[in-house]
C-alpha positions as CSV (number, residue, x, y, z in Angstrom):
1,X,0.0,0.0,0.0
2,X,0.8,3.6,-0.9
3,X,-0.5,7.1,-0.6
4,X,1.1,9.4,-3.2
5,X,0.7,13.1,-3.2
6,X,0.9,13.9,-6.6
7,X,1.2,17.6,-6.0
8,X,4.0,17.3,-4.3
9,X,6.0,15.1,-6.8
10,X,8.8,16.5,-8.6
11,X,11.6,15.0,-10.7
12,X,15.3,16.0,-11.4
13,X,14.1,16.2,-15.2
14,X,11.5,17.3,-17.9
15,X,9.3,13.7,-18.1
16,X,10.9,12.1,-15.3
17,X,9.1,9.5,-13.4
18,X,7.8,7.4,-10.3
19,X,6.5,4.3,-11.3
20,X,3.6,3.3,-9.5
21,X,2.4,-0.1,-10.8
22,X,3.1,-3.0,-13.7
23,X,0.2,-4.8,-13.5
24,X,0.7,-7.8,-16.6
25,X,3.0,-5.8,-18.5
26,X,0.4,-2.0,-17.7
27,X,2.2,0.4,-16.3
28,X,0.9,3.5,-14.5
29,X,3.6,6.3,-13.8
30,X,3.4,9.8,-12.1
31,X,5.3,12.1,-14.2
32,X,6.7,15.6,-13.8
33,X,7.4,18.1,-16.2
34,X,7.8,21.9,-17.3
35,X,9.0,21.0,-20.7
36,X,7.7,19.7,-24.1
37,X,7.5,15.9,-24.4
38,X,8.5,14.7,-28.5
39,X,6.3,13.6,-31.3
40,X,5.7,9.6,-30.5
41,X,3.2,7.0,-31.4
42,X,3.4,4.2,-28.5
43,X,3.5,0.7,-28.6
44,X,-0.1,0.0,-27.7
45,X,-2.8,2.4,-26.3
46,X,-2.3,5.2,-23.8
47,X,-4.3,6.8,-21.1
48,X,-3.2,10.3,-20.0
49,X,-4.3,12.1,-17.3
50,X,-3.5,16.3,-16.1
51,X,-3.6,16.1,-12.4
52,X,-2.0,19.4,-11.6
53,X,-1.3,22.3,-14.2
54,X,-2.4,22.5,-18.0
55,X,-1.4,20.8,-21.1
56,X,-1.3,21.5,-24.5
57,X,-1.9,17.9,-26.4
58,X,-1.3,17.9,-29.9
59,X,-2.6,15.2,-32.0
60,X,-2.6,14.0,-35.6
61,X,-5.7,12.4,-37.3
62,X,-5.2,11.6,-41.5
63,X,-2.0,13.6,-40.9
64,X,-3.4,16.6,-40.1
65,X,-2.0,18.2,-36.7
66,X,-4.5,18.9,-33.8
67,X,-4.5,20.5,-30.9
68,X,-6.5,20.4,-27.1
69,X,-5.7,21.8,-24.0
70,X,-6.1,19.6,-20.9
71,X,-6.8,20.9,-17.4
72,X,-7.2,19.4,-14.1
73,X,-8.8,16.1,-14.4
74,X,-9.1,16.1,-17.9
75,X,-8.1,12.3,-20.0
76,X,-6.4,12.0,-23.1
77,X,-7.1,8.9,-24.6
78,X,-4.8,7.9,-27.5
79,X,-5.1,4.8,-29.2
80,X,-3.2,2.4,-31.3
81,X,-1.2,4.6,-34.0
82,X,-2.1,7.8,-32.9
83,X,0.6,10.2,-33.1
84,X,1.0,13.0,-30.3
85,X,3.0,15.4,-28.3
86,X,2.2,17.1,-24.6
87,X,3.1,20.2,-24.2
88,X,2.9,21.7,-20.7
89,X,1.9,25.3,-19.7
90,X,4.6,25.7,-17.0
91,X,5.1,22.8,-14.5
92,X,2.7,19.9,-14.9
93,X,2.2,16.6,-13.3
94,X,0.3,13.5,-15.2
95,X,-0.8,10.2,-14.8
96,X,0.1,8.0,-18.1
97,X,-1.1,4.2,-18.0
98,X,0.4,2.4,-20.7
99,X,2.2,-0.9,-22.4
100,X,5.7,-1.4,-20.4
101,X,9.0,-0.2,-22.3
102,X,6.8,2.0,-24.3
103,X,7.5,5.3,-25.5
C-alpha cells in the first residue's frame, strides 16, 4: 500500500518518473514536467491524465496536426497509432497508463 501526493511530486528532469504499478505488463507512472514531451506513437494504447497544471496535447488524425488543452482532471485517450506530443503550460504533473517499455 501507498499514498502518493501527486502535487508534491517533482523529478530531477523534464518527463521524469515514479512508477507506481506493472500490473501484466500496464504500467501506471506519475510524471513531472515543465518541458515539451517529442512527437511519438506508443506501442499500444495510452491513457493520459493532467492532475496538476495544463497541457497543450497535440494530435494528428489523416495527418493533419490537432490540438486540445487539458486541465485538471481532464483524459487524453490515445489509441493504437495515434501520433502525439504534450506540451505543458509551466510545471505539470500527469498520470500515463500504458504498455511497459513504451515510448
Amino acid at each position: 500500500m501507498e499514498i502518493i501526493r501527486s502535487k508534491e511530486f517533482t523529478a530531477t528532469r523534464a518527463w521524469g518518473a515514479k512508477s507506481i504499478s506493472n500490473m501484466n505488463g500496464i504500467t501506471t507512472r506519475l510524471h513531472w514536467t515543465d518541458k515539451p514531451y517529442k512527437w511519438h506513437v506508443n506501442d499500444g494504447e495510452e491513457v493520459f491524465v493532467v492532475l496538476d497544471g495544463v497541457v497543450d496535447m497535440f494530435y494528428k488524425e489523416s495527418g493533419i496536426e490537432l490540438s486540445t488543452t487539458l486541465n485538471v482532471g481532464d483524459i487524453f485517450y490515445a489509441s493504437v497509432g495515434t501520433e502525439h506530443v504534450a506540451h505543458p503550460r509551466g510545471e505539470a504533473r500527469v498520470l500515463v497508463v500504458e504498455s511497459e517499455g513504451s515510448v
